[in-house]
DSSP file (Angstrom, degrees, kcal/mol; ACC not computed):
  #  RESIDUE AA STRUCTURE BP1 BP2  ACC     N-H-->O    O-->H-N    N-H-->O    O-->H-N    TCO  KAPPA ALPHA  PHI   PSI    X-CA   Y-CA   Z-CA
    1    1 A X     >        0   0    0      0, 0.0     4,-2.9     0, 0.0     5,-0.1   0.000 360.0 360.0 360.0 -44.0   92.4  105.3   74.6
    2    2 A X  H  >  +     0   0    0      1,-0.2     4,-2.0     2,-0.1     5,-0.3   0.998 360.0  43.3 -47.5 -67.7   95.0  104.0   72.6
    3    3 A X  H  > S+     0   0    0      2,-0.2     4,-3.8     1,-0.2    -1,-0.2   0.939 113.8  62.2 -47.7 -40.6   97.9  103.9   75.1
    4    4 A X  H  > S+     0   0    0      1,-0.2     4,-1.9     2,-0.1    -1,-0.2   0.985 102.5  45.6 -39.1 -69.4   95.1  102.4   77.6
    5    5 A X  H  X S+     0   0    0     -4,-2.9     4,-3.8     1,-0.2    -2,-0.2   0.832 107.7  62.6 -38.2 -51.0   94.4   99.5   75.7
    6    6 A X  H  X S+     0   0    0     -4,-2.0     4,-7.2     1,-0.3    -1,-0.2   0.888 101.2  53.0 -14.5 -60.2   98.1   99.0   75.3
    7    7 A X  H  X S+     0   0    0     -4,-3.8     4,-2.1    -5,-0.3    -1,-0.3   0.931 104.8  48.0 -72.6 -24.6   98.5   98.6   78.5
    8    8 A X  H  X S+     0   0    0     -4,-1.9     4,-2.4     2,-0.2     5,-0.2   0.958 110.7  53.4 -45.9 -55.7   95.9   96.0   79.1
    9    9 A X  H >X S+     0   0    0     -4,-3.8     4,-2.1     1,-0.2     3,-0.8   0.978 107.9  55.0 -54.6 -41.6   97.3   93.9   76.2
   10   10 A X  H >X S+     0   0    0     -4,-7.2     4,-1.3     1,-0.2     3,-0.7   0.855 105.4  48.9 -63.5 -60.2  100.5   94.2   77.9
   11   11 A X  H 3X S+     0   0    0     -4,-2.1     4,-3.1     1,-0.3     5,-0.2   0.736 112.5  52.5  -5.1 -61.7   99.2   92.9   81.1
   12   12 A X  H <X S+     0   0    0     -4,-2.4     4,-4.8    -3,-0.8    -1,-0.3   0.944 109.3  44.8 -33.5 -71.3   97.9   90.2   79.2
   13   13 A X  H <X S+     0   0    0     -4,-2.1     4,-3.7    -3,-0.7    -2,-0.2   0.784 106.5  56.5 -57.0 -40.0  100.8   89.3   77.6
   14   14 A X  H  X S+     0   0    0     -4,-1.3     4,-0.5     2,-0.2     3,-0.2   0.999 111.3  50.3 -61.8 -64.5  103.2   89.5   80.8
   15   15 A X  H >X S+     0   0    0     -4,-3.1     3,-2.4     1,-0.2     4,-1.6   0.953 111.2  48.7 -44.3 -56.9  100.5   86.7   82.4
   16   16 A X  H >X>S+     0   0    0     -4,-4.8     4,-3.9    -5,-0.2     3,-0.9   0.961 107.1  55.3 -46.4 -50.3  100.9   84.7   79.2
   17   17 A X  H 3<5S+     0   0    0     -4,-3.7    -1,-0.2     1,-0.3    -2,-0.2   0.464 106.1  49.9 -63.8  15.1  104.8   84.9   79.3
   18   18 A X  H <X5S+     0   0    0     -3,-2.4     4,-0.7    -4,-0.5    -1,-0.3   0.649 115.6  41.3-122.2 -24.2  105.0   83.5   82.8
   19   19 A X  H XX5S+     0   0    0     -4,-1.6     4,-2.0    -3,-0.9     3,-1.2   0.922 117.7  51.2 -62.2 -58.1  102.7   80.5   81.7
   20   20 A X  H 3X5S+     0   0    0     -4,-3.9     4,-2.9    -5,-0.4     5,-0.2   0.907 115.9  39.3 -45.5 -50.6  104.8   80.6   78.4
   21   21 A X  H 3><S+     0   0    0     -5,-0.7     4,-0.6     2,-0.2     6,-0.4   0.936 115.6  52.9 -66.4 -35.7  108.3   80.4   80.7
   22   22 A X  H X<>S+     0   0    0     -3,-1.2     5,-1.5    -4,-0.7     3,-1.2   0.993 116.4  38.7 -72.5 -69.7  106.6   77.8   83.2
   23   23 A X  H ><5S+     0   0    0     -4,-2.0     3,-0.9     1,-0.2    -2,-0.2   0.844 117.5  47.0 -25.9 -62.0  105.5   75.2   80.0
   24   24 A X  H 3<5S+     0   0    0     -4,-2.9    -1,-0.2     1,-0.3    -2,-0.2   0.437 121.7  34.1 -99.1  -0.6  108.7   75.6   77.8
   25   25 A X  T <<5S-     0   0    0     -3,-1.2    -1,-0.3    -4,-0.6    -2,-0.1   0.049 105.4-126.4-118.0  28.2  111.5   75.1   81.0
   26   26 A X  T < 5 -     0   0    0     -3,-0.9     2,-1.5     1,-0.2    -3,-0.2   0.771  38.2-177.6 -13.9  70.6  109.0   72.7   82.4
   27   27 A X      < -     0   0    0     -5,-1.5     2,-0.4    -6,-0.4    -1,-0.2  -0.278  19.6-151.2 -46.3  72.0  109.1   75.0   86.1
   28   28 A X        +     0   0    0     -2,-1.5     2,-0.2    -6,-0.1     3,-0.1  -0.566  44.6 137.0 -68.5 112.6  106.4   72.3   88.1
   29   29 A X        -     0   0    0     -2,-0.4     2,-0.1     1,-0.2     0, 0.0  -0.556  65.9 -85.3-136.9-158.7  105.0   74.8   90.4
   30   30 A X        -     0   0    0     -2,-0.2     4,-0.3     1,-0.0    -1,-0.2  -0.157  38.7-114.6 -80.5 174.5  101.0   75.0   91.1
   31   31 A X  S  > S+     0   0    0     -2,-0.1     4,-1.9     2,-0.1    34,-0.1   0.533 111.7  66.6 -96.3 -20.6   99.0   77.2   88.5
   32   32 A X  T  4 S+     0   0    0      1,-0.2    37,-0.1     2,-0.2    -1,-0.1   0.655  88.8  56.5 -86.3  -0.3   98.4   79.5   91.5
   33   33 A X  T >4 S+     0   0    0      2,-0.2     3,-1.1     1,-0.1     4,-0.2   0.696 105.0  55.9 -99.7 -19.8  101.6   80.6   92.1
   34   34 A X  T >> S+     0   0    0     -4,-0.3     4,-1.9     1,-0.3     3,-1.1   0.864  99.6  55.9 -25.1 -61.4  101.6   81.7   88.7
   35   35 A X  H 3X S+     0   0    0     -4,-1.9     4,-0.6     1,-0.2    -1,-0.3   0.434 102.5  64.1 -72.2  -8.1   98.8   83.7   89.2
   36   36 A X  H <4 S+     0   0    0     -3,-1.1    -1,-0.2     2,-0.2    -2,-0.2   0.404  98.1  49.0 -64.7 -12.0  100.7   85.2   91.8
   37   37 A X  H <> S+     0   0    0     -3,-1.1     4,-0.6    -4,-0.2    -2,-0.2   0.582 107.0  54.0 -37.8 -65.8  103.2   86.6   89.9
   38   38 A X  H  X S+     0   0    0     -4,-1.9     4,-1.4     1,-0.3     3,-0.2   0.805 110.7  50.8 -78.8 -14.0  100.9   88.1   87.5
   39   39 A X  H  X S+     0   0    0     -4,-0.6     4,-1.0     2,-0.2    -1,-0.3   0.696 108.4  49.8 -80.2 -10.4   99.2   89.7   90.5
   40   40 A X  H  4 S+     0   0    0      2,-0.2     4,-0.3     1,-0.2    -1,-0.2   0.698 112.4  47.5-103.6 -24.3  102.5   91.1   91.9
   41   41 A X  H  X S+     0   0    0     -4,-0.6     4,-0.7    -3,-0.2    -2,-0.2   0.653 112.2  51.7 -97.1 -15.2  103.3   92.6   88.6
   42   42 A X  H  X S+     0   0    0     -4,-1.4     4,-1.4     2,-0.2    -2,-0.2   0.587 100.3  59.5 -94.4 -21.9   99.6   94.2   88.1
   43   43 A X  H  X S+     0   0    0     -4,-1.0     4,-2.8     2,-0.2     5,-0.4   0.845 105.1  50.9 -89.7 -29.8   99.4   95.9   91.1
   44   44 A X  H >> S+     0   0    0     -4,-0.3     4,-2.1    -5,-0.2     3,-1.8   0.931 113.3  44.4 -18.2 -93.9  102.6   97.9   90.2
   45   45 A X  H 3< S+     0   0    0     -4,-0.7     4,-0.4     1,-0.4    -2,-0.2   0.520 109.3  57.4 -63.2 -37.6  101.4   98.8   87.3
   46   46 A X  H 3X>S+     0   0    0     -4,-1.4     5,-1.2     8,-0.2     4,-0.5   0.913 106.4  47.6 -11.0 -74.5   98.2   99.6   88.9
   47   47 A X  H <<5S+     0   0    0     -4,-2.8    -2,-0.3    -3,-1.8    -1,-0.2   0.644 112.2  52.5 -78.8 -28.7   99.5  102.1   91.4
   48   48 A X  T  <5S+     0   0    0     -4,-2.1     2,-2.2    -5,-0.4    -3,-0.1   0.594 120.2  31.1 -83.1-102.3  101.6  103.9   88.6
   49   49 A X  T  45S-     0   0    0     -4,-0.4    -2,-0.2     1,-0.1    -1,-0.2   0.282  94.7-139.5 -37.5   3.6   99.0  104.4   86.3
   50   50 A X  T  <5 +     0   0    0     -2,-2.2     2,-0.5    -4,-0.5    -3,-0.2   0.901  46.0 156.5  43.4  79.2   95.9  104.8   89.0
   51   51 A X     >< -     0   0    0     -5,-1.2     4,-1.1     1,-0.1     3,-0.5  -0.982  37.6-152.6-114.0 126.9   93.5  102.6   86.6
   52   52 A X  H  > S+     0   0    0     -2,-0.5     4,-3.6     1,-0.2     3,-0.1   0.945  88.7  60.0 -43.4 -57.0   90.7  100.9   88.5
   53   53 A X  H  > S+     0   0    0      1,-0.2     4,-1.2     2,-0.2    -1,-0.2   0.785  99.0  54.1 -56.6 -22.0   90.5   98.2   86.1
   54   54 A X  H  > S+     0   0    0     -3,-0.5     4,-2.4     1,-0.2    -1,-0.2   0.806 105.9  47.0 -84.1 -20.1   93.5   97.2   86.5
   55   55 A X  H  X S+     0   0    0     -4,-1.1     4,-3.0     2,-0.2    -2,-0.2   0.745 111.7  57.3 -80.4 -25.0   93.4   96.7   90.5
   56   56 A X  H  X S+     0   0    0     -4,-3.6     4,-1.3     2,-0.2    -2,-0.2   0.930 107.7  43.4 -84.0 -27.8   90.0   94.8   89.8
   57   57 A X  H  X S+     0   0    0     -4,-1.2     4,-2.0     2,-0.2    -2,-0.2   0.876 118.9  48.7 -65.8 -50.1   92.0   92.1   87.2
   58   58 A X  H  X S+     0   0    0     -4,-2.4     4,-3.0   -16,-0.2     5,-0.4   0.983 112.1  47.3 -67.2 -43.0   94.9   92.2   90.3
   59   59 A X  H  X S+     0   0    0     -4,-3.0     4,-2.9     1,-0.2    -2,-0.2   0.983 115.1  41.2 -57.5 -44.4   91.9   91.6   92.9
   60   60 A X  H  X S+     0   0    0     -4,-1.3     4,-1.3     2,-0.2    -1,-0.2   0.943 119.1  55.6 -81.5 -29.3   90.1   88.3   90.7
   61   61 A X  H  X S+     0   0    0     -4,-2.0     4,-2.1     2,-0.1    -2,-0.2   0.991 114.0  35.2 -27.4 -71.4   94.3   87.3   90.2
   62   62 A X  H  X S+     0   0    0     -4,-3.0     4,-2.0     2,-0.2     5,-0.2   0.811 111.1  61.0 -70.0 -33.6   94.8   87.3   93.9
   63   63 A X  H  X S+     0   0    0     -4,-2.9     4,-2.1    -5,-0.4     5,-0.5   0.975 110.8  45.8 -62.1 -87.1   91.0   85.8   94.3
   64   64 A X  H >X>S+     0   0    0     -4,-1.3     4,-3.5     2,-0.2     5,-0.7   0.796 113.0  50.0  -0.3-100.0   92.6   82.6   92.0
   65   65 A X  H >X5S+     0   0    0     -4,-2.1     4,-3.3   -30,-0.2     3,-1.6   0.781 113.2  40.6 -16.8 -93.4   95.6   82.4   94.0
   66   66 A X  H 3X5S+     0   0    0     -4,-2.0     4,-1.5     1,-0.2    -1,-0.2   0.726 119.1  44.4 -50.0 -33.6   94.1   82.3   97.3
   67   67 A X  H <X5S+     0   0    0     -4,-2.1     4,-1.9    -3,-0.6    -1,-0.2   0.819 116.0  51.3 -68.7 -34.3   91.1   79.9   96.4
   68   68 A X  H <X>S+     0   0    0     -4,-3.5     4,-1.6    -3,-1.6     5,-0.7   0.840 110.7  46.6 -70.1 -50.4   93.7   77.5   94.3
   69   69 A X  I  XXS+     0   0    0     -4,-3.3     4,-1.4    -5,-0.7     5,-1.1   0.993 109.2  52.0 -74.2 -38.5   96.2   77.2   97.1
   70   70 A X  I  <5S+     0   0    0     -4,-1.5    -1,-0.2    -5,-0.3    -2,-0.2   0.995 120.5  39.7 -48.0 -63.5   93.5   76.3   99.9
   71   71 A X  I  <5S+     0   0    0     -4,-1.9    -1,-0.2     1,-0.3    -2,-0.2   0.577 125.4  18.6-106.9  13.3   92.3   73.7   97.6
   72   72 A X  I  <5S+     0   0    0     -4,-1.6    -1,-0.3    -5,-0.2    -2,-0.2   0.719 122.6  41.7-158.3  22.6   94.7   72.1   96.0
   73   73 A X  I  <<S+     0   0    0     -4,-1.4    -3,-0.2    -5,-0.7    -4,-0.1   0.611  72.7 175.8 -96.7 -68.8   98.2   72.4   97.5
   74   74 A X      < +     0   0    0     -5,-1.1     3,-0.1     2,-0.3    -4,-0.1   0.670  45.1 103.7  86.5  21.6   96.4   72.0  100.8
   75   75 A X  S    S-     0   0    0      1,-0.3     2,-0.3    -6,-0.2    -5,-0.1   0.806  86.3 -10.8-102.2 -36.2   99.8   71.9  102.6
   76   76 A X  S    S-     0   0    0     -7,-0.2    -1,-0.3    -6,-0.0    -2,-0.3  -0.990  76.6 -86.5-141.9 158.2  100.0   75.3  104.1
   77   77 A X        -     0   0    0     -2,-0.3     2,-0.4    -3,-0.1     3,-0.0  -0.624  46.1-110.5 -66.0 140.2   98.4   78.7  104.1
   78   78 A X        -     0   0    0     -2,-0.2     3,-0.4     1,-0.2    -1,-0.1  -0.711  30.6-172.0 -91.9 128.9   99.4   81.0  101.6
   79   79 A X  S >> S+     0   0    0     -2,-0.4     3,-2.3     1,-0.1     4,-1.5   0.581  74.6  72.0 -69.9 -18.4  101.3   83.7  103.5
   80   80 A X  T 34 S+     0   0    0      1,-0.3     4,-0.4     2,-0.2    -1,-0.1   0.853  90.7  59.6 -71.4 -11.1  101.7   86.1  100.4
   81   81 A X  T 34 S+     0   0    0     -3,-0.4     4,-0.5     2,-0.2    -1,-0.3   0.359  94.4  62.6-106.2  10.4   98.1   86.9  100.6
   82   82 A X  T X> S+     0   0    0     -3,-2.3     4,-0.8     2,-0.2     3,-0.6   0.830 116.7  36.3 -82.0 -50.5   98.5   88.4  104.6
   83   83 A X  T 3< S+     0   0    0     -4,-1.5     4,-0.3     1,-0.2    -2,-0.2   0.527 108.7  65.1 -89.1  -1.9  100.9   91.1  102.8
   84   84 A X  T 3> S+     0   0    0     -4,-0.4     4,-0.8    -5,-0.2    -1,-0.2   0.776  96.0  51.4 -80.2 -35.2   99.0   91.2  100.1
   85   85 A X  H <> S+     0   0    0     -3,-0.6     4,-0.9    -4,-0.5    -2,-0.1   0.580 113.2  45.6 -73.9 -25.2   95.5   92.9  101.8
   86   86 A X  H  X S+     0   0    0     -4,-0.8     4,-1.4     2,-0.2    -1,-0.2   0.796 107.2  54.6-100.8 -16.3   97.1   95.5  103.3
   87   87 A X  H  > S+     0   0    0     -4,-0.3     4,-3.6     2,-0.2    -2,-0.2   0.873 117.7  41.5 -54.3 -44.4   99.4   96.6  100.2
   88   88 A X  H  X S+     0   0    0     -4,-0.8     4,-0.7     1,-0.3    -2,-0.2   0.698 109.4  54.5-109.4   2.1   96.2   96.8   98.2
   89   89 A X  H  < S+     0   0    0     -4,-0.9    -1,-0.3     2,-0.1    -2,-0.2   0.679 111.6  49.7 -78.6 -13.6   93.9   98.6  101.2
   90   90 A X  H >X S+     0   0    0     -4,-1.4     3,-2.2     2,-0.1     4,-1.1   0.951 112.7  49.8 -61.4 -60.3   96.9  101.3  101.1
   91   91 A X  H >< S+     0   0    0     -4,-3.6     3,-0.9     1,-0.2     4,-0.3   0.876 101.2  56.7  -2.2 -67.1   96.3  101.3   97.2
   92   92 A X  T 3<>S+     0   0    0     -4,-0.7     5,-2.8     1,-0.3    -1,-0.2   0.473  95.6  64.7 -74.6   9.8   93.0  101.8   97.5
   93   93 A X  T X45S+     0   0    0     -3,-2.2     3,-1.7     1,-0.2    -1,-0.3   0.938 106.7  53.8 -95.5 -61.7   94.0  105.2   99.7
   94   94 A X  T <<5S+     0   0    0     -4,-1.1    -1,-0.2    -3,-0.9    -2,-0.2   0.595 100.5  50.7 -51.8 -24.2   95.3  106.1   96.3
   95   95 A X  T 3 5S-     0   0    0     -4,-0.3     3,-0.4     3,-0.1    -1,-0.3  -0.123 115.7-106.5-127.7  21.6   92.5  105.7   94.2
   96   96 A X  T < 5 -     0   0    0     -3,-1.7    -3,-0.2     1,-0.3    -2,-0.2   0.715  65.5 -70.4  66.2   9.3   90.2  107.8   96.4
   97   97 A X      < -     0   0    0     -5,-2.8    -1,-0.3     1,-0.1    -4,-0.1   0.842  66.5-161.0  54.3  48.8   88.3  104.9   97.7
   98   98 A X     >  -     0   0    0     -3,-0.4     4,-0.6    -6,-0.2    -3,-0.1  -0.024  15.4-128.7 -70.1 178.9   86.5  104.0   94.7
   99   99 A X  H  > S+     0   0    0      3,-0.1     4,-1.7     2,-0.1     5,-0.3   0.841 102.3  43.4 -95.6 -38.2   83.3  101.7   95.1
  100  100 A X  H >> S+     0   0    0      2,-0.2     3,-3.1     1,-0.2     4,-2.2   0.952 118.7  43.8 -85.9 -67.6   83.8   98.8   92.6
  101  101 A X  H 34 S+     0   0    0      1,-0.3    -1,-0.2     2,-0.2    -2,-0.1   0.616 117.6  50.0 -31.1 -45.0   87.9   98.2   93.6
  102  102 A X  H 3X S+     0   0    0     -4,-0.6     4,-1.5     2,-0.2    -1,-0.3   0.684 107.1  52.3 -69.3 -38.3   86.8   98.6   97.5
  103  103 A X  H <X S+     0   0    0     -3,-3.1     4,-1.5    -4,-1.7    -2,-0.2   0.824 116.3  41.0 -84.4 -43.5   83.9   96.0   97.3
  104  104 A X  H  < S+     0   0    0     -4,-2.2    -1,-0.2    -5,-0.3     4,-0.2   0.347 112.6  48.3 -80.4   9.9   86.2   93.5   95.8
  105  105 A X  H  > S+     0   0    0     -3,-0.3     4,-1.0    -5,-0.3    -2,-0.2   0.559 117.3  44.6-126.7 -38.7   89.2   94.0   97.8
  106  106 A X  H >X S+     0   0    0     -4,-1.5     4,-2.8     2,-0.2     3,-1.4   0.964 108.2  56.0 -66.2 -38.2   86.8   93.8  101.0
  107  107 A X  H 3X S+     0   0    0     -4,-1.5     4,-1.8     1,-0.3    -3,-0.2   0.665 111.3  54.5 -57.5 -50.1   85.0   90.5   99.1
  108  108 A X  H 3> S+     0   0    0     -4,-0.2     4,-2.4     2,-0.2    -1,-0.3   0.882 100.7  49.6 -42.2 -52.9   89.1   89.4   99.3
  109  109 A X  H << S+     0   0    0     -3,-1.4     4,-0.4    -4,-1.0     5,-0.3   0.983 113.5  55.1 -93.3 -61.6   89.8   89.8  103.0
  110  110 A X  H  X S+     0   0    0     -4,-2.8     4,-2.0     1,-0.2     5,-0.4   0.677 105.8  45.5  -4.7-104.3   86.5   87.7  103.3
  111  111 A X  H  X S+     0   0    0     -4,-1.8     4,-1.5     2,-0.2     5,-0.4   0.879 115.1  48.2  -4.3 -78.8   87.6   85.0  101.3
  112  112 A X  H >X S+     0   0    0     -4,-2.4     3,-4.0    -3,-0.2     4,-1.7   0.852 110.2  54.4 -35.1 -87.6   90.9   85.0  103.2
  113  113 A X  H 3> S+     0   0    0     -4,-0.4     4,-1.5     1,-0.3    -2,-0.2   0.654 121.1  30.0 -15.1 -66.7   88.9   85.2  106.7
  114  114 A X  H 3< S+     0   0    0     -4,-2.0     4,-0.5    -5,-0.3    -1,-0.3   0.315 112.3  54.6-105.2  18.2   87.0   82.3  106.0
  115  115 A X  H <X S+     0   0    0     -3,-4.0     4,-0.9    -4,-1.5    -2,-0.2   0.761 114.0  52.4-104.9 -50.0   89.0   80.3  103.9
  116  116 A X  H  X>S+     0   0    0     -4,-1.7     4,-1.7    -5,-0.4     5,-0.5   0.824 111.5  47.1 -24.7 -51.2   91.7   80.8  107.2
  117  117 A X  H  X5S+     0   0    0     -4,-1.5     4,-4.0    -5,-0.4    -1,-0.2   0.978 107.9  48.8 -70.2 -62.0   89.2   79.7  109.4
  118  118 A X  H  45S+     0   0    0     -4,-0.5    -2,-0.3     2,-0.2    -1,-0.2   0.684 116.2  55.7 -48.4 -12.4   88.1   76.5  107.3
  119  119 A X  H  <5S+     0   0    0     -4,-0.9    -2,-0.2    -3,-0.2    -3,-0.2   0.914 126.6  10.0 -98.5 -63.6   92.2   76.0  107.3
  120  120 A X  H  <5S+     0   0    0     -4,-1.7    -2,-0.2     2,-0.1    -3,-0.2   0.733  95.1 108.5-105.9 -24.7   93.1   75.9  110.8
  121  121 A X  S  <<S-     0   0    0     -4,-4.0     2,-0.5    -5,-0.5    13,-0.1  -0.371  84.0-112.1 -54.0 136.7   89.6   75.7  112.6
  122  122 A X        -     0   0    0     -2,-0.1     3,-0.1     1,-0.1    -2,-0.1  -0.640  42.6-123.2 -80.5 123.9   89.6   71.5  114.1
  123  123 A X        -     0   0    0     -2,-0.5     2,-0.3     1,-0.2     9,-0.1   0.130  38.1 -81.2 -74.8 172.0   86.6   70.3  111.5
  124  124 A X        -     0   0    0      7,-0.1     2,-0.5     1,-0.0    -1,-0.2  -0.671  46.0-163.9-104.0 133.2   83.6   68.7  113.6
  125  125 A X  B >   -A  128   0A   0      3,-0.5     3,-0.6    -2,-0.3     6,-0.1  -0.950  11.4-149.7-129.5 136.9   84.2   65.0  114.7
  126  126 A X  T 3  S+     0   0    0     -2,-0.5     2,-0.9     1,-0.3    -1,-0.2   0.953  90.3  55.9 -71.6 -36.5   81.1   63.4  115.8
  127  127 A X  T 3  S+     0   0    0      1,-0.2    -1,-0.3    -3,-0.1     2,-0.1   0.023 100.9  56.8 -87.5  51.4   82.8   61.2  118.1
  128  128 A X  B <   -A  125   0A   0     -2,-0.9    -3,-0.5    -3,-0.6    -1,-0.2  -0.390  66.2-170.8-165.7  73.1   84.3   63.6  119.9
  129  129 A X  S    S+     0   0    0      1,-0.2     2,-1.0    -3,-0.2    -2,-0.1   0.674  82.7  63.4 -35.9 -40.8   81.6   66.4  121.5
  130  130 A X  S    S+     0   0    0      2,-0.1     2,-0.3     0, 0.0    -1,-0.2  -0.668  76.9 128.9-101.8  80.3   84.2   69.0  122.9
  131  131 A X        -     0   0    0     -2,-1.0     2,-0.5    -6,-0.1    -7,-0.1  -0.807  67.5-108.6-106.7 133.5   85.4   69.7  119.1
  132  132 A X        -     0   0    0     -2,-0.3     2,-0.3    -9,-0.1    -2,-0.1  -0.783  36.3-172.8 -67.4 118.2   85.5   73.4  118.1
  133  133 A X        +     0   0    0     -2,-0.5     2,-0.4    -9,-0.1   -11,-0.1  -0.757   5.7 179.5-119.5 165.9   82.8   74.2  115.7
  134  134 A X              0   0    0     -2,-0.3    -2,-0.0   -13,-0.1   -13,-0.0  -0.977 360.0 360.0-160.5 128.9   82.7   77.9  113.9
  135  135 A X              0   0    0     -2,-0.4    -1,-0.0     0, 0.0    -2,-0.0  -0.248 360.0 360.0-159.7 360.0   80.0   78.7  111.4
C-alpha cells in the first residue's frame, strides 16, 4: 500500500514539475500541452505497473488536452490524440479489459469523434441552403 501511494505522489509531483519548469523558464506554451506531457509520462508508468487508476488519471489528462486544444488554441487539431487512442486501446489489452478504464477510454474516442466533427464539419450558414449540417 505503501509503495502504491508512492507512486501516485510521484505522478503528482512529475505533473507539478513540468508546470514548475514551464513558470520558472517562462516556456509560453498552452496549459494543454502540458497536460500532455503528464499524460505521456502516466501511461508508461501505467503499463509497467498494470494499475487501473493510473490509466484513469492518464484518460481525464488526455480528456484536458483534447478539450483545451479544440477550444482555445483553435488553430489546428491536435494530432497527438489520433496516436494516443490506439496506444491506450492496446493498453487496455493489458489490463484484461477492465470496465471502469474501458468506459472512459471509449467516453475519449467520443470526445475526439465529435469534437473532430465540430472541427472540420462547415458550421450551418443560413444564407447559404446547400451547407453541410451533422448532428
Amino acid at each position: 500500500k505503501t509503495a502504491r501511494s508512492l507512486h501516485y505522489v510521484g505522478i503528482l509531483i512529475f505533473g507539478s514539475g513540468i508546470f514548475l519548469i514551464e513558470q520558472m523558464f517562462n516556456i509560453i506554451i498552452n496549459f494543454n500541452s502540458s497536460f500532455l506531457l503528464w499524460a505521456i509520462g502516466t501511461v508508461f508508468i501505467s503499463y509497467y505497473l498494470k494499475d487501473v487508476f493510473i490509466l484513469l488519471f492518464t484518460t481525464f489528462l488526455l480528456f484536458i488536452y483534447i478539450n483545451g486544444s479544440i477550444f482555445l488554441d483553435e488553430t489546428s487539431y491536435p494530432i497527438a490524440i489520433i496516436v494516443f487512442l490506439p496506444a491506450l486501446y492496446i493498453l487496455l489489452k493489458k489490463f484484461d479489459y477492465a470496465k471502469y478504464p474501458a468506459f472512459f477510454i471509449n467516453a475519449l474516442a467520443i470526445n475526439t469523434v465529435v469534437l473532430f466533427l465540430m472541427e472540420f464539419v462547415p458550421k450551418l450558414n443560413t444564407e447559404n441552403s446547400n451547407t453541410i449540417v451533422l448532428s
